[in-house]
VOLO-50634 format. One record per residue (C-alpha): residue number from 0; residue in three letters; chain; z, y, x. Coordinates in pm, whole numbers, always signed. Example, Ala and Ser with C-alpha at 12.3 -4.5 7.8 and 13.67 -1.06 7.14 Angstrom:
! residues 2
[0,ALA,A,[+780,-450,+1230]] [1,SER,A,[+714,-106,+1367]] 
END
This chain:
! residues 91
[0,UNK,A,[+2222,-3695,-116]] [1,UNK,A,[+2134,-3359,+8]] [2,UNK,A,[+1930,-3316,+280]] [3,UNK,A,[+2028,-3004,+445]] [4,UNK,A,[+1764,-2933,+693]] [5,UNK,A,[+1497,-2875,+418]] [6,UNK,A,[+1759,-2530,+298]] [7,UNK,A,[+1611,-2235,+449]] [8,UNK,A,[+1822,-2032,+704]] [9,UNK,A,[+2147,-2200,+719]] [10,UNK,A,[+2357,-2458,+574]] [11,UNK,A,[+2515,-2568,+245]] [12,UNK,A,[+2848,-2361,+364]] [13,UNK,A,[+2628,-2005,+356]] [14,UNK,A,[+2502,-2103,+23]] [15,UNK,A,[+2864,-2146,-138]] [16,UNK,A,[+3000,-1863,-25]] [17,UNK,A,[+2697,-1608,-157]] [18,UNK,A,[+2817,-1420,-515]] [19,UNK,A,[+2453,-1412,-617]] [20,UNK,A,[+2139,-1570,-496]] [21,UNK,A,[+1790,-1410,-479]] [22,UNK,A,[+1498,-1651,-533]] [23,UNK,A,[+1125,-1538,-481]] [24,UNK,A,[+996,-1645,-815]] [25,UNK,A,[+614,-1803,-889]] [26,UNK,A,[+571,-1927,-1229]] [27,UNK,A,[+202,-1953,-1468]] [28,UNK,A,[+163,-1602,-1649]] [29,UNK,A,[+300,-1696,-1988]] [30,UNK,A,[+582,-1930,-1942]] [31,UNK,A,[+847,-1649,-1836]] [32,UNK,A,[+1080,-1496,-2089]] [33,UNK,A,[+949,-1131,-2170]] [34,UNK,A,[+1292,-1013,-2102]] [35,UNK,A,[+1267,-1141,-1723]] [36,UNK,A,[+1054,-856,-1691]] [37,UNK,A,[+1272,-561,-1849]] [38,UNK,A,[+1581,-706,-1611]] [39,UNK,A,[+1467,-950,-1351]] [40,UNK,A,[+1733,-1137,-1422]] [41,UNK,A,[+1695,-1545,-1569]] [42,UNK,A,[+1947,-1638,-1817]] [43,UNK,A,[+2014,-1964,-2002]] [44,UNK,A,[+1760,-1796,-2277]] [45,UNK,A,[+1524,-1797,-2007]] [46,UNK,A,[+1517,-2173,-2049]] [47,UNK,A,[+1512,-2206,-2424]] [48,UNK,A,[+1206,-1955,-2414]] [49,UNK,A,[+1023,-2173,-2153]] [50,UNK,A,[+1119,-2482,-2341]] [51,UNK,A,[+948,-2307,-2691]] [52,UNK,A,[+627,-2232,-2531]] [53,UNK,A,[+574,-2574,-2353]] [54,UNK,A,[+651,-2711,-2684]] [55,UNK,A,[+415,-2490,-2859]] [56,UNK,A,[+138,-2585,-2600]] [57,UNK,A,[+184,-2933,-2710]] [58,UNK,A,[+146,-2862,-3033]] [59,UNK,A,[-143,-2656,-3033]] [60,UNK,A,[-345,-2807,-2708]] [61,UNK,A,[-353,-2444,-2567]] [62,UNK,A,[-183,-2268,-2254]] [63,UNK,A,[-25,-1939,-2345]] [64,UNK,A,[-300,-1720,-2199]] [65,UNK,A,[-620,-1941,-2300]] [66,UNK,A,[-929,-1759,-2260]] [67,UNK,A,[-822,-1410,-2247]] [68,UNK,A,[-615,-1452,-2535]] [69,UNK,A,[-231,-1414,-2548]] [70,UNK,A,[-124,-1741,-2759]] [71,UNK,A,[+221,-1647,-2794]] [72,UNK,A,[+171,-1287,-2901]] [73,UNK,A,[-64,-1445,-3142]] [74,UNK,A,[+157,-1709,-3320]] [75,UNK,A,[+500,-1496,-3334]] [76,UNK,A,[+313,-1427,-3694]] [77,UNK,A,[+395,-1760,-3859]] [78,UNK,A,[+64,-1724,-4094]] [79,UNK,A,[-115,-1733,-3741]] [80,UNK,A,[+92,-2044,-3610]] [81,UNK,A,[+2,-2256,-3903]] [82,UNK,A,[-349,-2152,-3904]] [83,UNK,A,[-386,-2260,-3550]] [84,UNK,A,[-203,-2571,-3575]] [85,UNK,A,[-385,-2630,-3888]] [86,UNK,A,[-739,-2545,-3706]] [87,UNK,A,[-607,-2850,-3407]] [88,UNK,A,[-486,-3102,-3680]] [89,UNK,A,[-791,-3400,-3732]] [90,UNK,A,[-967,-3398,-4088]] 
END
């Protein structure tokens, strides 16, 4: 059930009949797509992206930007990937 008077500035009706809704986005630096940033537009590879890195912080126990460094930059290198998965692994 929708409740409608939680949508900003109007109804459901002005929503439907907009071609293209503009959002105000807020995300953690890291988790967007680097091609957000080139178009400002977020596509279904948007999502896959976002899904990758929340996967890789799982893996590795790390945020994308964790203590000045840039994670992601770091492990596109798949030496790098294993050696820090390798480095978080017990024993």
């Amino acid at each position: 059930m929708l409740v409608y008077e939680f949508m900003p500035h109007g109804s459901l009706q002005d929503l439907l009949n907009v071609e293209q809704l503009t959002y105000t986005l807020s995300s953690t630096q890291g988790y967007l797509d680097p091609e957000y940033f080139l178009t400002r537009m977020l596509i279904e590879k948007s999502n896959v992206y976002n899904l990758g890195i929340v996967f890789l912080e799982l893996l590795i126990g790390m945020q994308p930007i964790s203590h000045g460094r840039n994670i992601v930059r770091e492990v596109t290198d798949l030496n790098s990937f294993s050696q820090i998965l390798y480095s978080k692994l017990p024993g």
